[in-house]
N, C-alpha and C positions, 0 to 999 in steps of 0.2 A: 346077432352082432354084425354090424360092419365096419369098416375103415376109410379113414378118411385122415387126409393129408391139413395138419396145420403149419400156414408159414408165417414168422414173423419178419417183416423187414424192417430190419435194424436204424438205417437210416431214415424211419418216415418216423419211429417209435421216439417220442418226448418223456417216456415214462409216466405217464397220466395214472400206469397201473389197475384200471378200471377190466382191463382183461381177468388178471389177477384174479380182483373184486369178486366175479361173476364167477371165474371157472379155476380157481385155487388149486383144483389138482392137475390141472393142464400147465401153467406159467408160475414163475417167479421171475423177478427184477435182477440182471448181475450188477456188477458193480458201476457198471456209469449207468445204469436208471433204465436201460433196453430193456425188456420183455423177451425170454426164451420160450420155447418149447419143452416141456417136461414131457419122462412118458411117463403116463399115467400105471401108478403101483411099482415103477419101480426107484432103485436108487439114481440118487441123483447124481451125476458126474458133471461131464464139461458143460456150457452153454451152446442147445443144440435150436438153430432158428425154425428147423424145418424136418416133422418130426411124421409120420404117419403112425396113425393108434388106432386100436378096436375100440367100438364104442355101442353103445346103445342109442335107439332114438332118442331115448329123454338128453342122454350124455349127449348128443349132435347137437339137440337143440338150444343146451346150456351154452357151448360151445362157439354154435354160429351167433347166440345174443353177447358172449363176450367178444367178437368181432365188431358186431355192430356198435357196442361202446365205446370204441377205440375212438379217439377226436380224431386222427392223421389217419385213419383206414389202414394201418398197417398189419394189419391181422387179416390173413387171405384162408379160405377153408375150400377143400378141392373134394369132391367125391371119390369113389375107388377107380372109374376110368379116368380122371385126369379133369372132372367140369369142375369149373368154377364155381363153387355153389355164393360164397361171399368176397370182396364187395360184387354183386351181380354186375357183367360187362355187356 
């Protein structure tokens, strides 16, 4: 397992939901149509944009392909030291 940091920012997010789409157990839509961070397995509470989770490879890779869905790139995916792994800068 490793971890890795997902951020959504709120402002770029149209609600396209194609995050969603791809990685279900990561996001849900709150109520104006943004994109949160869920943590995976547990319950849900407040809208949280920026959430670091354990994951598996397979889960990273599901993960970074819901990033790159996003039309406004608002889905950023960061390694355990802090790299940028998506959108790549």
């Amino acid at each position: 397992m490793q971890k890795i940091t997902i951020k959504v920012v709120p402002d770029l997010c149209i609600g396209a939901a194609s995050c969603v789409t791809v990685a279900p157990d990561y996001y849900r839509l709150n109520e104006e149509n943004k994109a949160y961070v869920l943590d995976h397995g547990k319950e849900e509470g407040e809208p949280v944009y920026e959430r670091t989770v354990e994951v598996t490879e397979d889960e990273k890779e599901t993960i970074i392909l819901s990033a790159q869905s996003c039309p406004t790139l608002a889905v950023f995916i960061y390694d355990e030291g802090g790299k940028q792994l998506f959108p790549e800068n």
